[in-house]
N, C-alpha and C positions, 0 to 999 in steps of 0.2 A: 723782513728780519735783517738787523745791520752785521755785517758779518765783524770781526773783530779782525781791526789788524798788528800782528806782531810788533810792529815797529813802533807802534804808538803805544805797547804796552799796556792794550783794551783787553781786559776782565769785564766781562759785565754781570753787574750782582743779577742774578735771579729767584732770589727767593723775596716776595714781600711783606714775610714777617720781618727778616733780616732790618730791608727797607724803614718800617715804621717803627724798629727800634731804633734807627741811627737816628732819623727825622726828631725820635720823642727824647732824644738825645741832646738835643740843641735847646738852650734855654733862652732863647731870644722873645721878646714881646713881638706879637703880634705883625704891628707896622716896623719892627727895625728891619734896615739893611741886610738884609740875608744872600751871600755870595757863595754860588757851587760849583765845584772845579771840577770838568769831564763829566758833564752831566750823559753822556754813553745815551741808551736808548731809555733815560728819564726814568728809574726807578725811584729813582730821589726826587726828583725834579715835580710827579707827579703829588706826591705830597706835600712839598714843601708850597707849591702851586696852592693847595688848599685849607693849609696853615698861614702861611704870611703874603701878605701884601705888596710885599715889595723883594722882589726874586731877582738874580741875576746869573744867567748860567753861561759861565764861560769855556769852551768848546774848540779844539784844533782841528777836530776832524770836519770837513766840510758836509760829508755824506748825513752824519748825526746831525748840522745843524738844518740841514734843508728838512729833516724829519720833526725834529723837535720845534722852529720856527712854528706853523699849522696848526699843533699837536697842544701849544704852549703858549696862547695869544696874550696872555696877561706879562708872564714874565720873561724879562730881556735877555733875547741870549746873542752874545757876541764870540766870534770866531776870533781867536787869539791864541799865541802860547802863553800857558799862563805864567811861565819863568818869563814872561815878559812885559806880565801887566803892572800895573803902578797901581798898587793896592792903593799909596796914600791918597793917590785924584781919586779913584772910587769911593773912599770915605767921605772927600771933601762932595764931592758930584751929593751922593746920598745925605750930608749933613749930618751924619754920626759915625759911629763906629761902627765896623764891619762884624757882623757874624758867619765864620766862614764852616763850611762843610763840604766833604765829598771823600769819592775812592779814589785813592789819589797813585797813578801808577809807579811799581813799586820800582822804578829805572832813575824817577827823577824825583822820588820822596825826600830826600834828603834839602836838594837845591829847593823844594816848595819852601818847606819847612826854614831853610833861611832866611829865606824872601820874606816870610810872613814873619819871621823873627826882627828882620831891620825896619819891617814896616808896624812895630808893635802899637805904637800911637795910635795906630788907627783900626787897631783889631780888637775888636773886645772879647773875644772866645772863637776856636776853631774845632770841631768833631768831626775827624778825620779819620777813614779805614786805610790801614798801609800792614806794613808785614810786620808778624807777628814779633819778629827778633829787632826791628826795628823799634818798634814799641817799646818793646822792656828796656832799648839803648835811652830812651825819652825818660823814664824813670828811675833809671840805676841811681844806687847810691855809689858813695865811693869806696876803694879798698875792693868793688866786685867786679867782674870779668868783662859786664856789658857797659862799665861807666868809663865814658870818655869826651871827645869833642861837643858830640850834638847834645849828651847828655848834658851837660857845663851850659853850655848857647842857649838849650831852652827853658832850663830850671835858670837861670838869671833871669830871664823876662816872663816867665811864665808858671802854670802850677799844671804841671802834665798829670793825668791821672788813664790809667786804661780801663777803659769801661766797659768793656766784654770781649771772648776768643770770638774768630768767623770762620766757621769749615770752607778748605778748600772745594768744596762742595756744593756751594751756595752759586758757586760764579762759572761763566762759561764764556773762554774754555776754561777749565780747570785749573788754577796755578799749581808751582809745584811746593808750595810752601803752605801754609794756614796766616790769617791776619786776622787783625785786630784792631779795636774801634779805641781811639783816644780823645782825650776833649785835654785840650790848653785850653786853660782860664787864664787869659795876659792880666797882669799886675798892672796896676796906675802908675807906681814907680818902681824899675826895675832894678836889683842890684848893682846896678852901675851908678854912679852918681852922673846930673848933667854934664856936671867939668871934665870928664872924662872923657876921654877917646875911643870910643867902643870898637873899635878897628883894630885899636893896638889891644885892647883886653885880648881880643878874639885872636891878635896874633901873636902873646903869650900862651893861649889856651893849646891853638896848633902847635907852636913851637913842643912846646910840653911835650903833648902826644904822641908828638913824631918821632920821639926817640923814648918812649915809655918803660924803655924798662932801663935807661939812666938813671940817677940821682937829677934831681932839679938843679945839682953845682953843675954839672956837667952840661946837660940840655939847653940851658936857659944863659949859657956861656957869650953866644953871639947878642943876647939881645940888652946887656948891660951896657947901658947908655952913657954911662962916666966909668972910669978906671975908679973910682972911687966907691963905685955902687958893689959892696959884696953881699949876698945872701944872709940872711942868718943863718946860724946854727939848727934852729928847730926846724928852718924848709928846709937848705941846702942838703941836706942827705936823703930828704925822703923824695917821692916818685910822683907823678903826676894824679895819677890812678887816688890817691891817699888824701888832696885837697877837693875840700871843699870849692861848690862855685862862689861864695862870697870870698874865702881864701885866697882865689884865682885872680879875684877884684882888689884885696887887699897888695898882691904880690907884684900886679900890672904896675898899679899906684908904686909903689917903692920900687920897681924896677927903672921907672921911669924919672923920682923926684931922688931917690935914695935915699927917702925916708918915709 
């Protein structure tokens, strides 16, 4: 038995009804690219093993992968951080688009979740367990408590949906929080246009946030690129919290052209 360690922020699911709801969760055909992050001591690993053809399970812990290697001869599993893989060469390598899944630990859910947001080209859908308050931040609307940064970054390239609670109960050790299973479905085209700079969107969106309970006249102060670019009247007064992610796209754009 792999023991679990702190640092690494290792839950390991044990329940495998849990298991073959996330697995039946994933709507990938057969032979697609199928990529799983922290595959732990393979509760995922083992079904997806005998649903698709083509697995890849990527692993930091070295102890997991000398078990899993053995255990798991058909699918490849590489020891890596995964904030440090290059989703779009795994695409190209595989020849399509990625279908990604896993329990993704809840220390570095955020930074996954970017990662696979700037690599959206080449991700066709991810089914993801992370924490529960996390989750509901993936699909806030606006104007409510949990809608902000991440919310904005992944409703522009994506269609987040939470697709079931998971008792802290399930996993060992025991988290101290409850999580939840999400599935993004990335868009073909995101609300960003190509000509766009998705860097500067994204650092309108932070800007905004960082000072969230300003007016957008106020917040959004430093980042008017001409003395000549003012707000309008119908954003300049209101809050961050209150736009829409297409909003955020319209506002990037005239912050930047001032018009």
């Amino acid at each position: 038995m792999l023991r679990p360690k702190k640092s690494l922020g290792q839950n390991f699911l044990r329940d495998p009804n849990i298991a073959r709801k996330i697995v039946a969760s994933l709507r990938a055909a057969p032979g697609a690219p199928v990529v799983e992050i922290g595959p732990g001591t393979g509760a995922l690993t083992t079904l997806l093993d005998e649903r698709f053809e083509r697995v890849t399970a990527i692993e930091i812990d070295s102890r997991a992968v000398q078990l899993l290697k053995p255990a798991f001869p058909r699918v490849e599993i590489l020891q890596n951080d995964i904030l440090e893989v290059d989703w779009n060469r795994l695409a190209k390598e595989a020849g399509g688009k990625l279908h990604v899944i896993g329990n993704l630990p809840y220390s570095i859910t955020s930074q996954i979740l970017f990662g696979l947001i700037d690599a959206r080209e080449s991700v066709g859908e991810a089914v993801l367990m992370m924490q529960y308050e996390v989750a509901q931040r993936l699909v806030a609307r606006p104007s409510t408590k949990a809608y902000g940064i991440l919310s904005v970054a992944v409703q522009l390239v994506s269609r987040p949906q939470i697709l079931f609670p998971v008792s802290r109960n399930v996993f060992y050790p025991k988290p101290d929080v409850r999580s939840a299973v999400v599935r993004l479905e990335f868009m073909d085209e995101s609300m960003i246009p190509p000509e766009m700079d998705r860097a500067w969107v994204r650092r309108v969106v932070r800007t905004a946030f960082n000072q969230r309970r300003k007016t957008l006249r106020n917040s959004l102060k430093e980042l008017a690129l001409s003395s000549e670019v003012t707000l309008e009247e119908s954003i300049s007064g209101r809050r961050a919290e209150e736009l829409s992610p297409e909003d955020f796209v319209h506002l990037a754009r005239y912050l930047q052209s001032g018009s």
